[in-house]
Backbone bond lengths (Angstrom), bond angles and torsions (degrees), N, CA, C in turn:
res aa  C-N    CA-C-N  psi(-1)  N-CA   C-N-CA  omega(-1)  CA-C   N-CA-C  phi
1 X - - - 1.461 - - 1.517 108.59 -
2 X 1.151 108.51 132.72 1.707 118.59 177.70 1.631 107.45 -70.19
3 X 1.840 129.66 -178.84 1.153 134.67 -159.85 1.882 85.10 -78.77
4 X 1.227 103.09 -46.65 1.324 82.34 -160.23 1.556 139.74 -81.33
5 X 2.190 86.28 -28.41 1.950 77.38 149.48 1.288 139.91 -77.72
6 X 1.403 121.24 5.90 1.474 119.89 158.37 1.131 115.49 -103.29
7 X 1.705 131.29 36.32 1.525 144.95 -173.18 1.473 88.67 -122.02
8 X 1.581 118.51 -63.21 1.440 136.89 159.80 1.981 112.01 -38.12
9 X 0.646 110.74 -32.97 1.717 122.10 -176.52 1.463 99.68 -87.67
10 X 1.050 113.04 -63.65 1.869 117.97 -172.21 1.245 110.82 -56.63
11 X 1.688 118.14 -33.27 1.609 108.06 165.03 1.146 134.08 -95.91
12 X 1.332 101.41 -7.35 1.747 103.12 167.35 1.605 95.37 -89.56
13 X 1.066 140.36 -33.33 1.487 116.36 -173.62 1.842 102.74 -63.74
14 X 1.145 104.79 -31.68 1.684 118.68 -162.80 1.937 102.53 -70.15
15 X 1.658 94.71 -25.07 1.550 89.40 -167.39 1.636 115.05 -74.39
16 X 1.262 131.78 -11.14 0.969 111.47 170.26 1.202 140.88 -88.73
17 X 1.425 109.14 -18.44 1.599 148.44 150.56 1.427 99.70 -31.21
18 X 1.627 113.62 -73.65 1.379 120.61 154.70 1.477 125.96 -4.27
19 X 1.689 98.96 -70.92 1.588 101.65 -172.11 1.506 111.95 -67.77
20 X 1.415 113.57 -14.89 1.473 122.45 -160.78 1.480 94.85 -83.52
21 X 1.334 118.47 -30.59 1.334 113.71 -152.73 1.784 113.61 -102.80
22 X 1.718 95.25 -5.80 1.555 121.88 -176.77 1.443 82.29 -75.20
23 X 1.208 114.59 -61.78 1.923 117.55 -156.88 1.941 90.15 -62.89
24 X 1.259 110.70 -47.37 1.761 103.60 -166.78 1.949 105.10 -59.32
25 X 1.566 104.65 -18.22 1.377 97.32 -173.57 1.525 93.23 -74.42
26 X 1.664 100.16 -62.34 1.639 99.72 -169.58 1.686 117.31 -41.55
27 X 0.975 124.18 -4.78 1.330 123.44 -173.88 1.430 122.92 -113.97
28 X 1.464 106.95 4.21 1.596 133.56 170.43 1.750 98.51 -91.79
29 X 1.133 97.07 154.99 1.733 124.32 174.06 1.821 102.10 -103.84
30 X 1.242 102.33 85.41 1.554 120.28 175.72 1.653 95.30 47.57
31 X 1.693 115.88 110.24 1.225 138.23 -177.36 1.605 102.58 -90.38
32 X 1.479 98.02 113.54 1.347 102.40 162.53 1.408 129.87 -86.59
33 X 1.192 133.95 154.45 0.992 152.36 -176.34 1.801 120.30 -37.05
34 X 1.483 92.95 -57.90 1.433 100.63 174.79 2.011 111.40 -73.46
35 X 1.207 101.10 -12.58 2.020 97.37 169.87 1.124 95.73 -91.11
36 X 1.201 140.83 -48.91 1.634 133.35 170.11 1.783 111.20 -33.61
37 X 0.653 124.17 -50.86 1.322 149.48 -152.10 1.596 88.19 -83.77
38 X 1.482 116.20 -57.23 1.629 124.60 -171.90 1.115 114.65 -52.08
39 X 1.545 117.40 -47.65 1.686 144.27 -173.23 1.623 117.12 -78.62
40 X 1.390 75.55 -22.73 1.950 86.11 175.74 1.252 107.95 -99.47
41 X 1.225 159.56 20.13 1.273 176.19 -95.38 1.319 110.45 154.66
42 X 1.095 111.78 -82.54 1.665 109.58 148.58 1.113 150.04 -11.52
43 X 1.586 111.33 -57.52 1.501 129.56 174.58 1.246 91.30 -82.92
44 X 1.824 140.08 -42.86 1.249 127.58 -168.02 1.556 114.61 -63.98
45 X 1.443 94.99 -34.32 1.682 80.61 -156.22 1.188 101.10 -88.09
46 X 2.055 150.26 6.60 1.155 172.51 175.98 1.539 85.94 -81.71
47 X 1.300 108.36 -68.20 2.083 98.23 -163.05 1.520 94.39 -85.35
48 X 0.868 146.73 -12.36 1.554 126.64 156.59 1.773 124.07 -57.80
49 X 1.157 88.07 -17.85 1.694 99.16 -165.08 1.287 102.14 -102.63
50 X 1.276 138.82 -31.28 1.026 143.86 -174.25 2.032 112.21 -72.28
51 X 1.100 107.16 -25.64 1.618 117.86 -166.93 1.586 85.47 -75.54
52 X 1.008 129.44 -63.94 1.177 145.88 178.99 1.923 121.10 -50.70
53 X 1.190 121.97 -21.48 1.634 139.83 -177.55 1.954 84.60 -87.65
54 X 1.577 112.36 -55.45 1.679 113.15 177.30 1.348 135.16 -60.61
55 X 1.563 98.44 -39.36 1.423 110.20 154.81 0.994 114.28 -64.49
56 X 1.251 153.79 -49.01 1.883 143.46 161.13 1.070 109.43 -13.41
57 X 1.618 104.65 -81.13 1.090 122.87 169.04 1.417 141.38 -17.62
58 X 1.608 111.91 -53.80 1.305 112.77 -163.33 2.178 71.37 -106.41
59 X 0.957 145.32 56.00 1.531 118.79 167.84 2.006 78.77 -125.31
60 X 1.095 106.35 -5.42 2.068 98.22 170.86 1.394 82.91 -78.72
61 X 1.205 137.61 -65.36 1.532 141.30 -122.94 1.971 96.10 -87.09
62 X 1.290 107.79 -38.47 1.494 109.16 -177.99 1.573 115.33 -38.89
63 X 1.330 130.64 -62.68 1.335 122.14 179.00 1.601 137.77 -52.47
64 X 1.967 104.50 -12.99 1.052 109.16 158.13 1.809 131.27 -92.56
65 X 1.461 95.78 -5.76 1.595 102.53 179.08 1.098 144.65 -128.89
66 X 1.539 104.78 26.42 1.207 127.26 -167.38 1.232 117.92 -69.43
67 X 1.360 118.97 -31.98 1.767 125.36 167.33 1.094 108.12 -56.32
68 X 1.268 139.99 -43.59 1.720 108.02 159.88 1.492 88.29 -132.03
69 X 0.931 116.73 128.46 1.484 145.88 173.01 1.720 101.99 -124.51
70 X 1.264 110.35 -47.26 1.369 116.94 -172.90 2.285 94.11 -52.75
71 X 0.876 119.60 -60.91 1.468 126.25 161.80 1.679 130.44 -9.13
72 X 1.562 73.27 -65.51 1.367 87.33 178.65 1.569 131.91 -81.90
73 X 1.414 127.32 -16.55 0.876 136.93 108.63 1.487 142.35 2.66
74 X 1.049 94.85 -76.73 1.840 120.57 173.46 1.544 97.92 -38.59
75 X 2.018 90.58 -64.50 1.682 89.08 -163.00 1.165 124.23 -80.42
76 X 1.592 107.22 -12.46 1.714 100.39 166.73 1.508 104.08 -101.83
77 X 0.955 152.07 -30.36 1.629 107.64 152.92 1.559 146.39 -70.72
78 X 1.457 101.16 16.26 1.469 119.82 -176.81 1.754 88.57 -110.43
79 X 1.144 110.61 -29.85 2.215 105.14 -171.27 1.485 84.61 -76.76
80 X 1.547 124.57 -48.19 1.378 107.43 -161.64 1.708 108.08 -87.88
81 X 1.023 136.38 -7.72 1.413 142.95 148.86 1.585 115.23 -53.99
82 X 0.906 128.27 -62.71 1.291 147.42 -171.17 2.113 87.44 -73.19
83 X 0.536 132.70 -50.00 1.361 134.47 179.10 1.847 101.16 -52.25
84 X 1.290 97.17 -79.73 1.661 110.50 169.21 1.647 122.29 -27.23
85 X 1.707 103.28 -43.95 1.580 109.23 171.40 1.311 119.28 -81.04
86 X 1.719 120.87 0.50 1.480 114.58 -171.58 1.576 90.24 -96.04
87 X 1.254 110.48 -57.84 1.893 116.98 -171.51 1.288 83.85 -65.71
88 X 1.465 153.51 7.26 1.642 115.56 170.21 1.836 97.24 -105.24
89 X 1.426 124.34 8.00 1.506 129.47 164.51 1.073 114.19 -101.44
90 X 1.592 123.90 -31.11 1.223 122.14 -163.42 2.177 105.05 -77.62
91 X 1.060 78.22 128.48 1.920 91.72 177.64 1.322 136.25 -63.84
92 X 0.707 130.17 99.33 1.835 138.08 -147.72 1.759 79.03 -97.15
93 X 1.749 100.68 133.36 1.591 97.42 179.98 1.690 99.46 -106.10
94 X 1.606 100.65 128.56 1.267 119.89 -177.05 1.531 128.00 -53.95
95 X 1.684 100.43 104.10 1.252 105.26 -178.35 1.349 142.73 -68.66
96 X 1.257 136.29 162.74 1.449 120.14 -152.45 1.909 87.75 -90.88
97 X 1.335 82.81 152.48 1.488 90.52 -154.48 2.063 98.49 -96.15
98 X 1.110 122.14 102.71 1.291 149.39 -176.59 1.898 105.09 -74.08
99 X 1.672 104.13 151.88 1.546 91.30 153.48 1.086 124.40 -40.71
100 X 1.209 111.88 151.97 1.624 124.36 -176.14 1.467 120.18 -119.18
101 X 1.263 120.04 107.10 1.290 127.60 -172.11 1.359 128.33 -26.42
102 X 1.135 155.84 -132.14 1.130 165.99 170.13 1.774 125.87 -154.21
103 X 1.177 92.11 -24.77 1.180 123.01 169.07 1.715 118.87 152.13
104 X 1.644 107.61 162.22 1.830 127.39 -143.15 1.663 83.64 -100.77
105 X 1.161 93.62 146.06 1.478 125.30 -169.74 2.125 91.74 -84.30
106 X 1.436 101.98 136.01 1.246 121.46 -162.79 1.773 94.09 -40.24
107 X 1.437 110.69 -60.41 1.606 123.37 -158.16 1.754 107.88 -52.12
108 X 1.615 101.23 -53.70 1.426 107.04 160.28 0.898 105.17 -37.18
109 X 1.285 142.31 -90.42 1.784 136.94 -147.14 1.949 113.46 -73.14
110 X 1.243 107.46 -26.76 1.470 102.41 155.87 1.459 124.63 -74.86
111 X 1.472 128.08 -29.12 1.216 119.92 -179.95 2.036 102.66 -86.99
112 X 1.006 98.42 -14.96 2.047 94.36 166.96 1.100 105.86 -92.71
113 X 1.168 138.38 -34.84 1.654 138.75 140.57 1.504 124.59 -10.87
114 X 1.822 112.29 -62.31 1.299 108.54 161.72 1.061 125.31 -77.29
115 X 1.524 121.44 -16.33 1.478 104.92 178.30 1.474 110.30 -99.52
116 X 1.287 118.75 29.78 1.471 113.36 173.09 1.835 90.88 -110.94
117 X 1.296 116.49 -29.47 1.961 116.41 -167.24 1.370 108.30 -95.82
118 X 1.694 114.78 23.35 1.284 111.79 -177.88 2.008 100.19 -82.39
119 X 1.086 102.72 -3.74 1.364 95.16 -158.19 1.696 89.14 -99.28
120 X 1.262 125.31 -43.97 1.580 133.35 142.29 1.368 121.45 -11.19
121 X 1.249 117.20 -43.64 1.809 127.82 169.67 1.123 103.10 -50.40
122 X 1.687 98.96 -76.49 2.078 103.60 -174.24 0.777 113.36 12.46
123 X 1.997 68.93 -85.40 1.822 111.46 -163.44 1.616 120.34 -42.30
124 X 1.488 103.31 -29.92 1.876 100.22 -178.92 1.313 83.62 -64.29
125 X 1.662 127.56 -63.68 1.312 115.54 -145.12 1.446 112.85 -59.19
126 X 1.086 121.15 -43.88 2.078 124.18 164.17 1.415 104.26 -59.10
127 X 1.507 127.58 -8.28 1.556 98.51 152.98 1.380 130.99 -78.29
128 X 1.485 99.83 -48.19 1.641 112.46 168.43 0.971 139.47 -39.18
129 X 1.556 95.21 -24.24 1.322 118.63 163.37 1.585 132.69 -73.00
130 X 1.322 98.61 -57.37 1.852 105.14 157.87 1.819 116.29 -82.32
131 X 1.174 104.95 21.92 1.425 129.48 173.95 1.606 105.09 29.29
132 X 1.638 103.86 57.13 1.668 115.13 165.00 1.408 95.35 -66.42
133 X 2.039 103.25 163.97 1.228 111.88 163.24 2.147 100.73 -85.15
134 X 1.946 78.46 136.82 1.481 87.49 -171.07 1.695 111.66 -95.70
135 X 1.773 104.16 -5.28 1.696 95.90 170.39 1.204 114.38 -63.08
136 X 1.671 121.71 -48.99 1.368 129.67 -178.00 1.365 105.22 -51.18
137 X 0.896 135.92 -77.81 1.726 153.82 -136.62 1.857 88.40 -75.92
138 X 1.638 106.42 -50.34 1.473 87.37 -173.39 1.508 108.37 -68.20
139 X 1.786 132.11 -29.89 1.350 131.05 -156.06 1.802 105.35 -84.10
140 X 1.923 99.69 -16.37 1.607 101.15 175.46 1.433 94.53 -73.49
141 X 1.533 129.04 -66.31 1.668 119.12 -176.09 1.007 124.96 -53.71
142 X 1.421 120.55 -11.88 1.797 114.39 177.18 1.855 97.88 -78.09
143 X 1.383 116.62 -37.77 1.134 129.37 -160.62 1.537 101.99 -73.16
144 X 1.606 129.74 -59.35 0.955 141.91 -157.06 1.953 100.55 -64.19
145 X 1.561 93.90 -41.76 1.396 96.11 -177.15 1.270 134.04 -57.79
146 X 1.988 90.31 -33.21 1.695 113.58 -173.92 1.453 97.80 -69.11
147 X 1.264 123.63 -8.36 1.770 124.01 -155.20 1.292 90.75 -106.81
148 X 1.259 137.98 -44.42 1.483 148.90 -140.17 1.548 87.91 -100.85
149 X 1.000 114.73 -81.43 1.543 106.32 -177.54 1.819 127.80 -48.52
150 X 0.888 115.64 -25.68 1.504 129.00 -170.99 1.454 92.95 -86.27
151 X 1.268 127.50 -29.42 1.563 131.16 163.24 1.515 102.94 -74.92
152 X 1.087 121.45 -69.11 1.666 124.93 176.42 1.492 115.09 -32.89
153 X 1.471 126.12 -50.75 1.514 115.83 172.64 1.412 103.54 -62.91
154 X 1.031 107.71 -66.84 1.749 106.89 -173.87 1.727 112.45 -35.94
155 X 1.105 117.59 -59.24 1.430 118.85 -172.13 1.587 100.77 -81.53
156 X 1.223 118.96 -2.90 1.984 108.47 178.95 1.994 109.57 -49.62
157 X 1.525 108.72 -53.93 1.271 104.50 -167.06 1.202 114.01 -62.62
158 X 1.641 123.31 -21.16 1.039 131.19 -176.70 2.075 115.90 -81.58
159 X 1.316 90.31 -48.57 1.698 101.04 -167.23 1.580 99.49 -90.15
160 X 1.354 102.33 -26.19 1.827 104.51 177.77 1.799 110.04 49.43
161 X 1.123 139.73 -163.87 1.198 122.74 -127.36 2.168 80.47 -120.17
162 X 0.873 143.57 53.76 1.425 159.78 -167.86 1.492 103.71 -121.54
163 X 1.344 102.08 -85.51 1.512 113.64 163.94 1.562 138.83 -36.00
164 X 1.514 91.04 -39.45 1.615 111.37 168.06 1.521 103.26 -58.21
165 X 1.323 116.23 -83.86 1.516 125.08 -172.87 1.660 108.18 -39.81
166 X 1.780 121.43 -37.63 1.270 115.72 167.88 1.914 118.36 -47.73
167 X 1.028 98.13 -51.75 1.442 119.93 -173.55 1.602 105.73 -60.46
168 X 1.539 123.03 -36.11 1.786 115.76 -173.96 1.621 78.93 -85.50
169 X 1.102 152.78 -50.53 1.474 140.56 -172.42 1.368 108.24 -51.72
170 X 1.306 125.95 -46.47 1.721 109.92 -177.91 1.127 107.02 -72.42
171 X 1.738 119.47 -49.97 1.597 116.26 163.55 1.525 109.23 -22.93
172 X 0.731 121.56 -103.25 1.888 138.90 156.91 1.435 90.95 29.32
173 X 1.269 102.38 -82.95 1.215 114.42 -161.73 1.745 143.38 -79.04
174 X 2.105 84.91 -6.50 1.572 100.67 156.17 1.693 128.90 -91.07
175 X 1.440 81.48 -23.54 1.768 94.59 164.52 1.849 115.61 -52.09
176 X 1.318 105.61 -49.24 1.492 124.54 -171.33 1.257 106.76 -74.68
177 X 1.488 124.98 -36.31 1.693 123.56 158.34 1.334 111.17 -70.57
178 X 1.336 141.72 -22.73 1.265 141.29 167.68 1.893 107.78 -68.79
179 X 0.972 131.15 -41.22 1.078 140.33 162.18 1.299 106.42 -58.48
180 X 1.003 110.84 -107.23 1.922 94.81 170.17 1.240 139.54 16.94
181 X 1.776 108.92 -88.63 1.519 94.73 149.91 1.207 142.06 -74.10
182 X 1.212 114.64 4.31 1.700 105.54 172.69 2.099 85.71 -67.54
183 X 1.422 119.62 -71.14 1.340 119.59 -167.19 1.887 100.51 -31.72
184 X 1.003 115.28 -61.72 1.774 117.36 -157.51 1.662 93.82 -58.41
185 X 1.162 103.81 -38.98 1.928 106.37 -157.96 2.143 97.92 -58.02
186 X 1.876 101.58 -58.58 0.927 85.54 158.06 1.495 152.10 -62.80
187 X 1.262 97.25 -24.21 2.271 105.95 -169.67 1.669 84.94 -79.30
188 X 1.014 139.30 -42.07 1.821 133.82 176.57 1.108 93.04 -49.45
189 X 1.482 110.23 -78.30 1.883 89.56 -153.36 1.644 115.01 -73.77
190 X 1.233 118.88 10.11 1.748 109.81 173.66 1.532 116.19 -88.12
């Protein structure tokens, strides 16, 4: 993978983290800097690790699927794109708005952590597959995430959960251009 589809990859994996972390701001009582910072660390170093648990994974599976690998690919970053664009329409009904913490208890933000880098796994495993290097690609998504989210708390009270759902839709939809050309790059040159 070139700089820029794993520049393109690191922020769509990062964007939903994003939306997660817009709603964790909005749900803080004026987010300081240093919990921004906590949550973004957190969520980073969870989706960094995760690209890498998939890549394991799919580096057993590589020697049987290399004849179209380019495929498989496609469809899991187009299933998990297309996934990303349904939850960024679907309508979350607005909850009554309660004291607001000060800040989220470690376990909270690691267990929304994994369920935001499940889609991060795949992706290792469709690397292993087109046998990218997975230090880079995983240390850009640990990075991109730590950046994305640490912006996301901070801007939650402000952008509130609107912006979020904007953000898993472009995600969505860079995942699905990443898929794409991986398919064209290969079907051209065969």
């Amino acid at each position: 993978m070139n700089f820029a589809a794993t520049f393109l990859l690191a922020l769509a994996m990062s964007t939903d983290a994003f939306a997660a972390a817009v709603g964790k701001g909005a749900a803080l009582h004026r987010p300081h800097l240093r919990e921004a910072l906590r949550t973004g660390l957190i969520f980073g170093v969870i989706e960094g690790l995760t690209p890498v648990i998939g890549w394991l994974l799919g580096q057993v599976a590589a020697p049987y699927v290399s004849a179209f690998d380019h495929w498989i690919a496609f469809v899991l970053l187009g299933g998990l794109g297309l996934r990303m664009i349904r939850e960024g329409w679907s309508g979350d009904e607005e909850e009554e708005e309660a004291e607001k913490p000060g800040r989220h208890s470690f376990w909270l933000l690691a267990i929304t952590g994994v369920a935001t880098s499940i889609d991060a796994m795949v992706v290792g495993v469709g690397l292993a597959i087109m046998d990218a290097d997975i230090a880079i690609t995983a240390a850009a998504i640990g990075f991109s995430t730590f950046v994305m989210v640490t912006l996301g708390v901070m801007l939650g009270r402000v952008l509130g959960r609107i912006a979020g759902k904007r953000a898993e839709i472009i995600g969505g939809i860079i995942l699905i251009g990443i898929g794409s050309l991986i398919l064209y790059e290969h079907l051209s040159a065969a």
